[in-house]
TIZAPA-463479 format. One line per 3 residues: number of its first residue (from 1); their letters; for each residue x, y, z of C-alpha. Coordinates in nm, 2 decimals, always signed. Each point is the difference from the previous one (the first is absolute). Example, Ala and Ser with C-alpha at 12.3 -4.5 7.8 and 13.67 -1.06 7.14 Angstrom:
2
1 = as = +1.23:-0.45:+0.78; +0.14:+0.34:-0.07 .
***
This chain:
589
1 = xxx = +18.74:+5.92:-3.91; -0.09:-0.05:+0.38; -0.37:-0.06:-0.08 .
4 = xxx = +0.08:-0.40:+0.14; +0.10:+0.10:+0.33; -0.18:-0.07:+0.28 .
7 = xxx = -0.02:+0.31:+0.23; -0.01:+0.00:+0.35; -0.34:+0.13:+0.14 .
10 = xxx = +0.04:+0.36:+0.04; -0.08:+0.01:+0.38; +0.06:-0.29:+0.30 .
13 = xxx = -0.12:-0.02:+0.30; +0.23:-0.09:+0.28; -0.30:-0.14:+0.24 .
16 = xxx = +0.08:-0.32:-0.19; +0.01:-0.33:+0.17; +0.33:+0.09:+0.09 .
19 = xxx = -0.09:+0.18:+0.33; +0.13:-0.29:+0.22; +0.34:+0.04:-0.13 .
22 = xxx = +0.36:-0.03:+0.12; -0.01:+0.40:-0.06; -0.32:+0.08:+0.17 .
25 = xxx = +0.17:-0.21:+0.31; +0.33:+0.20:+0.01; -0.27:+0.36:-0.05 .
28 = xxx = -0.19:-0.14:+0.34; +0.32:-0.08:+0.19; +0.15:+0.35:-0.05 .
31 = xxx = -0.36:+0.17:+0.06; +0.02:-0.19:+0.34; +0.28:+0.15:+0.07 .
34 = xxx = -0.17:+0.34:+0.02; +0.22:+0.11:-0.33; -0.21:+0.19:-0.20 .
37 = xxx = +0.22:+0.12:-0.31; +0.24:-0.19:-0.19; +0.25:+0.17:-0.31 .
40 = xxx = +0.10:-0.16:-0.32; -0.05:+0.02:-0.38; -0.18:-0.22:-0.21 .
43 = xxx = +0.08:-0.25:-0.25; -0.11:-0.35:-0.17; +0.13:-0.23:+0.26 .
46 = xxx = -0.12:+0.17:+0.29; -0.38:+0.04:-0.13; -0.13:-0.23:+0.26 .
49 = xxx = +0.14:+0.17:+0.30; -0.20:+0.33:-0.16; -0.29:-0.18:-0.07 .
52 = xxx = -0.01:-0.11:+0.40; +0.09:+0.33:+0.10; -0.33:+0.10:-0.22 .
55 = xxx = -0.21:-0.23:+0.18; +0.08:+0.09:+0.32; -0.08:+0.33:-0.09 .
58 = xxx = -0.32:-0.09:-0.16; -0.07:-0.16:+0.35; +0.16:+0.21:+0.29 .
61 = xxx = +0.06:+0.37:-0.20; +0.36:-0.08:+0.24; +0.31:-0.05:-0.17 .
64 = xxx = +0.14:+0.32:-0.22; +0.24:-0.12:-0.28; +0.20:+0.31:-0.08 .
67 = xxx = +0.16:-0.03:-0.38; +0.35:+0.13:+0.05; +0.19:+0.13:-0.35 .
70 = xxx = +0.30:-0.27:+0.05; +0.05:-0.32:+0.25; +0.23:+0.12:+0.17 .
73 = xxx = -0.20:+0.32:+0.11; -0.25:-0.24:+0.10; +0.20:-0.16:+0.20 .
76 = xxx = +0.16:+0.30:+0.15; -0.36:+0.14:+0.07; -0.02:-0.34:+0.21 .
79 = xxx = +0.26:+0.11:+0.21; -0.13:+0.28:+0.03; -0.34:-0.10:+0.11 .
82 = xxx = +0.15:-0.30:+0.24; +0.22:+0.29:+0.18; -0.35:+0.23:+0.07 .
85 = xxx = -0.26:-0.24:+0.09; +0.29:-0.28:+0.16; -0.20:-0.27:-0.23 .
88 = xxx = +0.17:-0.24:-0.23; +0.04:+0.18:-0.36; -0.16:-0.19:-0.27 .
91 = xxx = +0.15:+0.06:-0.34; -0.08:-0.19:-0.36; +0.14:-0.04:-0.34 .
94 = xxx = -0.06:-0.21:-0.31; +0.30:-0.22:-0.06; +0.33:+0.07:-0.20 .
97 = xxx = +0.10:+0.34:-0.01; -0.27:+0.09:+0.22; +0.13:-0.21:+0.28 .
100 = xxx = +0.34:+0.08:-0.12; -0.06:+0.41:+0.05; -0.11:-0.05:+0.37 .
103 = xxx = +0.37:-0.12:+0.12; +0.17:+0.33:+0.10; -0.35:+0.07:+0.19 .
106 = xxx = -0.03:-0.32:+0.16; +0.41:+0.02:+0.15; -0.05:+0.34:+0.10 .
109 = xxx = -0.27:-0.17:+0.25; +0.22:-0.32:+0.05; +0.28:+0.24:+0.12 .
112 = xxx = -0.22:+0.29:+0.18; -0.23:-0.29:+0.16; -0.31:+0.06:-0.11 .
115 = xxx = -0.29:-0.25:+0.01; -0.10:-0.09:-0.39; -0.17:-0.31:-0.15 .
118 = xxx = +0.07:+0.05:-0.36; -0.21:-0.22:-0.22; +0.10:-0.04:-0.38 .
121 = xxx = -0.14:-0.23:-0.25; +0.13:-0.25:-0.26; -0.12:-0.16:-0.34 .
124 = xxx = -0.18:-0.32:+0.06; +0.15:-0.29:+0.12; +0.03:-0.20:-0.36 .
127 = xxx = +0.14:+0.29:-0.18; +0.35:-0.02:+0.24; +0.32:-0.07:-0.18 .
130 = xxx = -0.23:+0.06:-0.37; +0.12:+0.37:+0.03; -0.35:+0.11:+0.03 .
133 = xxx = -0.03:+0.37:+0.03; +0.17:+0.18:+0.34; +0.09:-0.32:+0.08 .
136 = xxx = +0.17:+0.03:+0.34; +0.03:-0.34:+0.16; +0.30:-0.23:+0.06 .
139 = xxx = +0.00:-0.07:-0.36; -0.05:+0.39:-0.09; +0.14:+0.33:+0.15 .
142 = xxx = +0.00:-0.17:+0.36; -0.16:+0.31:+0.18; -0.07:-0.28:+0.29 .
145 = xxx = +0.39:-0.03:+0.03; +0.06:+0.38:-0.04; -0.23:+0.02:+0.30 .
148 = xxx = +0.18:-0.22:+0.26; +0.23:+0.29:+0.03; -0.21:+0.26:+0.11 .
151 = xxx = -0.31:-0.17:+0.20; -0.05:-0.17:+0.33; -0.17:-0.30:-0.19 .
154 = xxx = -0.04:-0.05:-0.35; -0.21:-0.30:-0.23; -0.16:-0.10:-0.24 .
157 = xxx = -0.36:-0.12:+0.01; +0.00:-0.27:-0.21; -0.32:-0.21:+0.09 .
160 = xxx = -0.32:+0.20:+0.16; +0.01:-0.25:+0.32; +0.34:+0.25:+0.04 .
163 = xxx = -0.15:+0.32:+0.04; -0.16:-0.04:+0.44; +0.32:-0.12:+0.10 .
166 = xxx = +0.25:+0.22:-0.24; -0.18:+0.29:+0.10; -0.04:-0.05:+0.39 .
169 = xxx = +0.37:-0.03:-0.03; +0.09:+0.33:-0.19; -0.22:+0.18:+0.16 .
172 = xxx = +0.17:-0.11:+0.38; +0.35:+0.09:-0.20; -0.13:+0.30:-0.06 .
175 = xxx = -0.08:+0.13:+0.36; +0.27:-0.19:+0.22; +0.31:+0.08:-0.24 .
178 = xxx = -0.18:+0.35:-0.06; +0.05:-0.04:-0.41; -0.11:-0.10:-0.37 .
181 = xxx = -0.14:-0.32:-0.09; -0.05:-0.15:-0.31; -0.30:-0.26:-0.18 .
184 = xxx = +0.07:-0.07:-0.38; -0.35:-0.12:-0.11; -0.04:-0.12:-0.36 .
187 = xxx = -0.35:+0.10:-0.17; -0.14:-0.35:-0.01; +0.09:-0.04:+0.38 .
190 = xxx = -0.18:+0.33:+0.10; -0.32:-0.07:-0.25; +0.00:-0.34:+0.17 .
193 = xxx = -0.34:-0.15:+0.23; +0.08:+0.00:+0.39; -0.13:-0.23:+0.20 .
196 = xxx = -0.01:+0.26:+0.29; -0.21:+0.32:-0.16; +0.03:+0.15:+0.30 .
199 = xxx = +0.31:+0.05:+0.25; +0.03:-0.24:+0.20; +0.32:+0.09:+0.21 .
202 = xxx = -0.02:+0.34:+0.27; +0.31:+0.21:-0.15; -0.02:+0.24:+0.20 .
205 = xxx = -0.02:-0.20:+0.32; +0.35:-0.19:-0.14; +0.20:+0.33:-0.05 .
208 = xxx = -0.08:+0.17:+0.31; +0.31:-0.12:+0.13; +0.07:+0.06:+0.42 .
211 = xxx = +0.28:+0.23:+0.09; +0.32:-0.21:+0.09; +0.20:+0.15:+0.32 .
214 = xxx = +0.34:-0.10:+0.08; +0.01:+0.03:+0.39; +0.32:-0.14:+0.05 .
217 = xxx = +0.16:+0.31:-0.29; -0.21:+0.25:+0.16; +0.13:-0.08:+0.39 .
220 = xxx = +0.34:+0.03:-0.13; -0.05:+0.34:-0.15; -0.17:+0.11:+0.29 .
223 = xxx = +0.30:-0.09:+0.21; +0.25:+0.16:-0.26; -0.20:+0.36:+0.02 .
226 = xxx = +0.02:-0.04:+0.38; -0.24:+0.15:+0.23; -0.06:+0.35:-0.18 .
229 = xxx = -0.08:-0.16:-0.32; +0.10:+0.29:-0.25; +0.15:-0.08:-0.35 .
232 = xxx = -0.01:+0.16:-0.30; -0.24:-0.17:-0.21; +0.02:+0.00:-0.37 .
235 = xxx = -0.38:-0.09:-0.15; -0.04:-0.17:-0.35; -0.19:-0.08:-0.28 .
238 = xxx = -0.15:-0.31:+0.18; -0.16:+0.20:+0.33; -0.32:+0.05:-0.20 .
241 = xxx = -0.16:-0.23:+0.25; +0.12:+0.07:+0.30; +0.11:+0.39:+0.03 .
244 = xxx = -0.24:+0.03:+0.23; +0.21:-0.19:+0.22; +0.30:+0.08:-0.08 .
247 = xxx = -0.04:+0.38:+0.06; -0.18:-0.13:+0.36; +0.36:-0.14:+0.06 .
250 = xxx = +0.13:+0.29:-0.09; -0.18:+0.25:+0.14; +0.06:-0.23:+0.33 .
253 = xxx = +0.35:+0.00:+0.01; +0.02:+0.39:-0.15; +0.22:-0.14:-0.30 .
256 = xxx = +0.11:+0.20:-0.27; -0.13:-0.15:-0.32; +0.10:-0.03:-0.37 .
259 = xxx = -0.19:-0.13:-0.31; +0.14:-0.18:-0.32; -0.08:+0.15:-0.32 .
262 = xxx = -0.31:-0.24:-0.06; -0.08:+0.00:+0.40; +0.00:+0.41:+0.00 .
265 = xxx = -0.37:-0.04:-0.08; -0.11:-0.17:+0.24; +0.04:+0.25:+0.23 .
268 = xxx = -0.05:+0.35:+0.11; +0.32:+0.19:-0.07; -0.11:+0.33:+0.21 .
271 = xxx = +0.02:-0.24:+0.32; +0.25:+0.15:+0.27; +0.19:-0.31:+0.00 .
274 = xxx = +0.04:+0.02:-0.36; +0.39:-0.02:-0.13; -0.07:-0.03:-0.38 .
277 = xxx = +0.09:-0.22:-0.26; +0.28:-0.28:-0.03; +0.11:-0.12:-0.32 .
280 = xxx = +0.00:+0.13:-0.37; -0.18:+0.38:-0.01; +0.04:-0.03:+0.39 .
283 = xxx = +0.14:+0.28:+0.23; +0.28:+0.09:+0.20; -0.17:-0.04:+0.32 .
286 = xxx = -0.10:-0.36:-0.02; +0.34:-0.04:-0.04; +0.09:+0.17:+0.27 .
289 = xxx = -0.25:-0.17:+0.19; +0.14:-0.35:-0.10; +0.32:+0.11:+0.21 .
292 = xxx = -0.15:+0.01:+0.32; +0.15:-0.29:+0.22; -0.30:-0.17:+0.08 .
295 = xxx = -0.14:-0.27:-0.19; -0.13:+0.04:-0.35; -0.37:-0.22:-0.04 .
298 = xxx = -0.09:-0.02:-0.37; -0.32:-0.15:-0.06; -0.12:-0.11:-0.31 .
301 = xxx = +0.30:+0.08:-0.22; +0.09:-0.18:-0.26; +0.32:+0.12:+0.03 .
304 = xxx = +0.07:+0.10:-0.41; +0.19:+0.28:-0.14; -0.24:+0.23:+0.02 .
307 = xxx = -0.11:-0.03:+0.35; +0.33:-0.04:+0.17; +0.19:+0.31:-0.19 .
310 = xxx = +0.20:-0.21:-0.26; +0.07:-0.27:+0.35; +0.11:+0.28:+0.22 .
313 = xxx = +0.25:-0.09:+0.30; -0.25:+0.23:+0.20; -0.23:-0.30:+0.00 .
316 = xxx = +0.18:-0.38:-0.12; +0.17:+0.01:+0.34; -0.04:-0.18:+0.33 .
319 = xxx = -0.24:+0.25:+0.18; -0.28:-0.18:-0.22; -0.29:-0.14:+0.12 .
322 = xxx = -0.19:-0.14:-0.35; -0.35:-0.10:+0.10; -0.20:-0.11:-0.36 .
325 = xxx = -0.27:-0.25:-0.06; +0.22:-0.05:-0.36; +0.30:-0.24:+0.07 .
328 = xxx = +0.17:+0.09:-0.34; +0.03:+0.36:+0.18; +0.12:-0.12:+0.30 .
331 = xxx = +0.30:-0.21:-0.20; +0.06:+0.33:-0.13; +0.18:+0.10:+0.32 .
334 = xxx = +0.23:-0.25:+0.16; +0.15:+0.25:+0.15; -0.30:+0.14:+0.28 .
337 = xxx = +0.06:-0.08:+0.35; -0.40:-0.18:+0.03; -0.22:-0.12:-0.26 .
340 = xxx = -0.40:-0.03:+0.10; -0.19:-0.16:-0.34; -0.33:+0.00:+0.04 .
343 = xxx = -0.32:+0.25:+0.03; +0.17:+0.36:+0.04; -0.35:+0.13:+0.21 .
346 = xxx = -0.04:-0.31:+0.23; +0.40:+0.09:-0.01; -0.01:+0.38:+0.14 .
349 = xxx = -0.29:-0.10:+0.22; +0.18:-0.18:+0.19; +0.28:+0.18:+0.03 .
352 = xxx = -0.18:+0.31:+0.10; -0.19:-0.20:+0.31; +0.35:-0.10:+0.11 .
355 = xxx = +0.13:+0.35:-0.02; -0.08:+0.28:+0.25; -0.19:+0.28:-0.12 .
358 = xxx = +0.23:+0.36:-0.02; -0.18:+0.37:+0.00; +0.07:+0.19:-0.31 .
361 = xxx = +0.32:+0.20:-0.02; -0.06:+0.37:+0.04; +0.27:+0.10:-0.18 .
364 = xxx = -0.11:-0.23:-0.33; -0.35:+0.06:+0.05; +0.04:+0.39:+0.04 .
367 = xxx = +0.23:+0.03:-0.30; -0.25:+0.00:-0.28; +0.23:-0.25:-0.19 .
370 = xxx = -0.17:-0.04:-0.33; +0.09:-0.14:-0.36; +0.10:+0.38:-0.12 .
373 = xxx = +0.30:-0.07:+0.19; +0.14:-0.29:-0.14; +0.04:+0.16:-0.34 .
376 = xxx = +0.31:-0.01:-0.21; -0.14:+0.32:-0.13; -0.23:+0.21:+0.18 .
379 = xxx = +0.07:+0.32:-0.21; -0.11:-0.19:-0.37; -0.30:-0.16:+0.21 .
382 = xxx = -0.16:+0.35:+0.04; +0.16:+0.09:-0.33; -0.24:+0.25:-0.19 .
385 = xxx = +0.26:-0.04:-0.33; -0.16:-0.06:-0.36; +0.04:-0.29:-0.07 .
388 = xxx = -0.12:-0.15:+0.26; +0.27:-0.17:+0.25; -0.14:-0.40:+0.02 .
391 = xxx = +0.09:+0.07:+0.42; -0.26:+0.34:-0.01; -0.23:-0.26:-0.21 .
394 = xxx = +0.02:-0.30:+0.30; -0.08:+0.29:+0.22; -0.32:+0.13:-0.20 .
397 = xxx = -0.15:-0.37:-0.04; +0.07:-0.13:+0.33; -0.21:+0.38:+0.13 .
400 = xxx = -0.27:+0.01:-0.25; -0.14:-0.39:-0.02; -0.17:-0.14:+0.25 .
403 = xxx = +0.10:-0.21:+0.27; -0.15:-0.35:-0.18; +0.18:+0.05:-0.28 .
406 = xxx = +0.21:-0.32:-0.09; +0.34:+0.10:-0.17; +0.17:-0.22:-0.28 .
409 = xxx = +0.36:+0.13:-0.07; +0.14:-0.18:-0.35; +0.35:-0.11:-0.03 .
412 = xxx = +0.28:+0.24:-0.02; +0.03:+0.39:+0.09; -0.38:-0.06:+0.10 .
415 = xxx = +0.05:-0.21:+0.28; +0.34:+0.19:+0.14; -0.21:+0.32:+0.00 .
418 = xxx = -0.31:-0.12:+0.17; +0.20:-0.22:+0.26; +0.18:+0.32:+0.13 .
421 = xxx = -0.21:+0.31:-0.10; -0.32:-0.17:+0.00; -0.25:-0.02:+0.34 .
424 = xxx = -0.39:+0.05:+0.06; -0.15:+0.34:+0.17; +0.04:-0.03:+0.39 .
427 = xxx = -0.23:-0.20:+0.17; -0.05:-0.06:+0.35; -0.06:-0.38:-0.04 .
430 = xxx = +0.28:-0.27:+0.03; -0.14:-0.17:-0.25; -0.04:+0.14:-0.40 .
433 = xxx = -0.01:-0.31:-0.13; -0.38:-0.02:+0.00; +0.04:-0.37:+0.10 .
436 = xxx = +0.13:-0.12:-0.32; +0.28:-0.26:-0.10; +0.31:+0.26:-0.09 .
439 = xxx = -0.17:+0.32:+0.10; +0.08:+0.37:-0.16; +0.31:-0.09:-0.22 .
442 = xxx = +0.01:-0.27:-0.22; +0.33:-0.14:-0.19; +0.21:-0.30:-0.14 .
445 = xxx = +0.32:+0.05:+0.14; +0.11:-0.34:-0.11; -0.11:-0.07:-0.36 .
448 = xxx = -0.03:+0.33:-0.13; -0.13:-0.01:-0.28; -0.15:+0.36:-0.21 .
451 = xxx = -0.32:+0.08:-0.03; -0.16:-0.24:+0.33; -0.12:+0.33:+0.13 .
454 = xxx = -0.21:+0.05:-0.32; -0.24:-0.31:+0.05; +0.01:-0.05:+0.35 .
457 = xxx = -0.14:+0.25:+0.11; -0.28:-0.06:-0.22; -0.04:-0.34:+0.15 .
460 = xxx = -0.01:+0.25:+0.37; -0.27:+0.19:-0.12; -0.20:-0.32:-0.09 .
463 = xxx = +0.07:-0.15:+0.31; -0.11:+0.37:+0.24; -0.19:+0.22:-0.28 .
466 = xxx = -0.02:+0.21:+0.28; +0.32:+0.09:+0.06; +0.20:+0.20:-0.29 .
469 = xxx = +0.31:-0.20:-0.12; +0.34:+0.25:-0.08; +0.24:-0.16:-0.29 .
472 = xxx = +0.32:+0.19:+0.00; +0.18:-0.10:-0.29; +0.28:+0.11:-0.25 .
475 = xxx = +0.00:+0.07:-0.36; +0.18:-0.31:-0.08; -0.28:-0.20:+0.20 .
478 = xxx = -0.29:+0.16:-0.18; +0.17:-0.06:-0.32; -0.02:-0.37:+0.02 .
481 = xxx = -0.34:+0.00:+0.19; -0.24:+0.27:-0.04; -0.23:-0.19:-0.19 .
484 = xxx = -0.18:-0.13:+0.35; -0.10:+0.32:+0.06; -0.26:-0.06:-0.21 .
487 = xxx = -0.13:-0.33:+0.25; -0.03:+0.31:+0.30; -0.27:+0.17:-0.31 .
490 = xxx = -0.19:-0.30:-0.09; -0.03:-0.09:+0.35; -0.06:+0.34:+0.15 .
493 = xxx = +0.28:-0.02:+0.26; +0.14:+0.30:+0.15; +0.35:-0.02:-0.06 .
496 = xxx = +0.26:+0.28:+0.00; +0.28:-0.04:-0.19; +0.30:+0.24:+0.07 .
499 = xxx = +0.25:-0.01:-0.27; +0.35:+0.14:+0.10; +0.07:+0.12:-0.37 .
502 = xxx = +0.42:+0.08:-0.03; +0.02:-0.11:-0.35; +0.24:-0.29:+0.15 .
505 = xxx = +0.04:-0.33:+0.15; +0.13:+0.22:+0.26; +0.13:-0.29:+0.31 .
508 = xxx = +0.20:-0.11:-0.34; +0.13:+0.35:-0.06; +0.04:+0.11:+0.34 .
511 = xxx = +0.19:-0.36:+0.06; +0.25:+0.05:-0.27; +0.05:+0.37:+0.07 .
514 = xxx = +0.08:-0.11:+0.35; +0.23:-0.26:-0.08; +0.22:+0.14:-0.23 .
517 = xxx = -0.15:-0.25:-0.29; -0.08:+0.11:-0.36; -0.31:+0.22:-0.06 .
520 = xxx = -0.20:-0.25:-0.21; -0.35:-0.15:-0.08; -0.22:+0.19:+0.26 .
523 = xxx = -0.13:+0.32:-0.21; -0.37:-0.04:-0.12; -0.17:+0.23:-0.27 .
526 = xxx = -0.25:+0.29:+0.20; -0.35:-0.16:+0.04; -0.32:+0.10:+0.03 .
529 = xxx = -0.13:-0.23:+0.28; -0.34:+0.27:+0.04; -0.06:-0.06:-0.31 .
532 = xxx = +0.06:-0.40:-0.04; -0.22:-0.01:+0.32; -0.28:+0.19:-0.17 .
535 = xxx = +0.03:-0.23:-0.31; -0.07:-0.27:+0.25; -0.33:+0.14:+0.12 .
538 = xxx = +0.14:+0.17:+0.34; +0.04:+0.34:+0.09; +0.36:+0.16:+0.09 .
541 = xxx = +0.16:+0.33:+0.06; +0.36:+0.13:-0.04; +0.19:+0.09:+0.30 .
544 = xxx = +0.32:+0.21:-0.06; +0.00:+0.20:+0.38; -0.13:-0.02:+0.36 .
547 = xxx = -0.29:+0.26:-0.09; -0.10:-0.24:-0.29; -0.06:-0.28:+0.26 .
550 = xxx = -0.15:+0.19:+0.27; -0.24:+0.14:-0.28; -0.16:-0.35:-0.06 .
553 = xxx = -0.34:-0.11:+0.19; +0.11:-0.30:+0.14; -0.31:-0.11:+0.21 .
556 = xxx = -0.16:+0.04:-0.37; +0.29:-0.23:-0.12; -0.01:-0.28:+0.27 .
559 = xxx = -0.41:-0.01:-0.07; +0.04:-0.03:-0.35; -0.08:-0.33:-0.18 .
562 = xxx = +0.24:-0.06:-0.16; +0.43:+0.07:-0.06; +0.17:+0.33:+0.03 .
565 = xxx = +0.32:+0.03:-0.15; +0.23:+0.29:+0.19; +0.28:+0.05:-0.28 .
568 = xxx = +0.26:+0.14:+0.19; +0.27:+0.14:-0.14; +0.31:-0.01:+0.26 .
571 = xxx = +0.33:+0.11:+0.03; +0.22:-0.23:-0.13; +0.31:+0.10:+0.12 .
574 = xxx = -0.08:-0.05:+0.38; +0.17:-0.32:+0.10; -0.23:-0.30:+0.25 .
577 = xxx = +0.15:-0.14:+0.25; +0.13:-0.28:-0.13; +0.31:-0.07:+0.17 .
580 = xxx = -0.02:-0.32:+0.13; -0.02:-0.14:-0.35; +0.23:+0.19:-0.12 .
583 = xxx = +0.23:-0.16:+0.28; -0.12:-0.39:-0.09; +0.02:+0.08:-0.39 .
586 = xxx = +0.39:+0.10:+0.08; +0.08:-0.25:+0.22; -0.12:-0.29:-0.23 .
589 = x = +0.17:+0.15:-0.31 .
***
């Protein structure tokens, strides 16, 4: 009965005349930009933009496309990528529920601030408003308008004359607001002739943007720290940049430091001066520190409830000296004595030539202060109980992986463990980070949202194949994302994903059980993660003790090409430092 149908032929060529397209444009302009891998899925609408991306393959061998499982773990692998190579995170999906699916990924970078053009497609321009398939214009599911509410700019490209100027500014939202942009692009639109084949705009030359210093804010901090110079300096999230300045300030003055729980990274946590982390899995001794009468200088805060211990008095006082390039963080705290916006390096530089220059402290120096001491729990960190405590596991993986390793921490009981317990072998070096954007530890304290962990660190390993990429994660996480472990096997990318298995939603469990509330909704069935890994093509082992992990060959591991999946079964009953939410959950009920 089909006999009278014409068939399409059974192969196509996409060399067609096509090649000067609006899509082969946007694939040069993001090649120029030294990005060499973007993340999406495919779908009808979006055909062009993979038929460019073929091209330029075709013609460069550049440009990896890596096919994650759902959008929004190709946007997360994005992130991911953006936050190791400190390029601009490309990220694609067909349009619809495609573009609809990459939401949660694309606020978790709107509120962590990380750099994102996010590109998703449309049906062609006559179908709008004749509820064409996926339709998601102004006259469909507006994904446009769902947008505006979670990028720096946001548009649709609705004639190909759009696409230079559209771009140029995305792209320039993208690096001075440090965020996600959007370009809605419907199918006709990117299969349409260019009169400009090539680039004709320098992109690169556009967003290297000069560091802005606020002389006058930096002259009146100088004279507020007085002649000696010392504070106590709280570092952030958005020191990626300039830590190498910032510890020159430091180390200066002879200032006692802190970190943030997405700053703690960044920087060497065996340095003398060292006095652990502030806010949510933080420690009592950055606390403590806090108190010290002189000035409090946090740089690059964004000053959430994460980094600030649920807004602790300790910090929101008067002592503060807020110096950010972000002015949304600096309205944040109306309260600090000085604000300086502007670059945080040129910022600490020229503090640091204004300051005079103090030996080292032979009592600090000689005291062999390291992050062992700051421990809520020293005895469960060397632990040798079955099963294994999640503190004696922190301990294990910060000894036995290398020093390159980049860390991912998930939402929940994940994060509040690696935070506190969490810290790479000694080095001698001031400097772990290995010159990237966010260093050793990577979170979203902000937008939070499960399973992050489990793609972006396969966008790391894309962007530094070299360098092995750690996922700690929860059962609950895994649950609604394992299926991009299968990306790391197609792709050969050595990721390790450590699974802390309690059967449990357990920051839900422990949170109830802390607050008095009813026992409800957090149990989950025992799983098999070994074996759903193995199903996925990776390999994975089943860690119960300390002698189980210390058993593995992890040089093997980190040199394998490909995922390995630590299924580690925890005690559930230990409790994470968690207080400070605890504290903001009870005080907003």
């Amino acid at each position: 009965m089909y006999d009278n149908i014409a068939l399409a032929p059974v192969a196509r060529t996409h060399t067609s005349s096509s090649a000067n397209s609006v899509a082969d444009l946007l694939v040069a302009y993001i090649a120029q930009l030294g990005i060499d891998a973007v993340f999406g899925v495919p779908g009808g609408s979006i055909e062009p933009m993979y038929n460019a991306l073929a091209r330029h393959q075709e013609a460069s061998g550049t440009m990896q496309h890596i096919l994650a499982r759902h959008e929004a773990g190709a946007a997360f692998m994005a992130d991911g990528y953006a936050r190791e190579t400190g390029k601009i995170g490309v990220c694609i999906s067909t349009a619809g529920p495609g573009a609809t699916n990459m939401i949660t990924a694309v606020s978790t970078a709107f509120k962590n601030s990380i750099p994102m053009l996010v590109i998703t497609a449309q049906p062609a321009l006559p179908q709008f408003g004749r509820h064409a398939l996926q339709e998601s214009g102004d006259t469909g599911v507006n994904i446009v308008g769902m947008m505006s509410y979670c990028t720096h700019y946001n548009a649709l490209v609705s004639h190909p004359a759009q696409l230079e100027v559209m771009l140029m500014a995305a792209l320039h939202a993208a690096r001075s607001h440090s965020g996600p942009v959007h370009l809605s692009i419907p199918s006709d639109i990117l299969r349409a002739q260019t009169g400009a084949p090539a680039p004709t705009q320098d992109i690169a030359q556009l967003l290297d943007l000069s560091p802005v210093v606020d002389l006058r804010g930096i002259g009146m901090v100088a004279a507020l720290l007085g002649p000696q110079g010392r504070a106590v300096v709280l570092i952030g999230a958005g020191c990626g940049q300039a830590l190498d300045d910032v510890m020159r300030f430091i180390e200066r003055t002879q200032s006692p430091f802190v970190a943030t729980p997405d700053g703690v990274g960044l920087i060497n946590p065996h340095h003398p001066l060292f006095h652990g982390v502030f806010g949510f899995g933080g420690h009592a001794a950055a606390h403590a520190a806090l108190r010290d009468p002189h000035f409090i200088v946090a740089a690059g805060v964004s000053m959430g409830e994460w980094n600030t211990g649920g807004w602790h008095s300790n910090l929101m006082n008067d002592r503060l000296i807020h110096i950010d390039a972000n002015d949304d963080h600096l309205a944040r705290t109306p309260m600090a004595k000085a604000h300086v916006r502007g670059d945080i390096g040129a910022a600490f530089a020229s503090l640091a030539a204004l300051m005079p220059e103090h030996a080292p402290d032979p009592g600090i120096t000689g005291q062999h202060w390291g992050p062992a001491d700051l421990l809520d729990d020293p005895i469960a960190f060397n632990s040798e109980a079955t099963p294994i405590k999640p503190q004696r596991l922190m301990n294990e993986l910060g000894r036995l992986l290398p020093i390159n390793a980049a860390f991912f921490a998930d939402a929940g009981n994940s994060v509040a463990w690696a935070t506190h317990y969490l810290h790479p072998q000694a080095s001698p070096l001031h400097d772990v980070r290995h010159h990237r954007r966010e260093g050793w530890l990577r979170l979203t304290p902000h937008f939070a949202p499960m399973g992050w962990a489990i793609s972006a660190a396969i966008g790391s390993a894309v962007g530094n194949p070299d360098a092995p990429a750690i996922c700690i994660t929860g059962d609950g996480s895994m649950m609604m994302s394992a299926q991009e472990l299968s990306v790391a096997v197609a792709e050969q990318l050595c990721v390790i994903y450590i699974v802390l298995n309690d059967r449990s939603l357990g920051m839900v469990k422990h949170g109830q059980r802390l607050a008095g509330a009813a026992s409800i909704a957090h149990q989950l069935p025992p799983t098999d993660f070994a074996a759903i890994a193995r199903a996925l093509g990776g390999r994975a082992h089943t860690i119960t003790s300390p002698a189980d992990l210390q058993a593995l060959d992890f040089k093997a591991i980190c040199n394998y090409p490909g995922p390995t999946l630590l299924d580690v079964h925890i005690d559930p009953e230990e409790v994470p430092p968690m207080v400070s939410r605890l504290r903001v959950l009870a005080g907003s009920a």
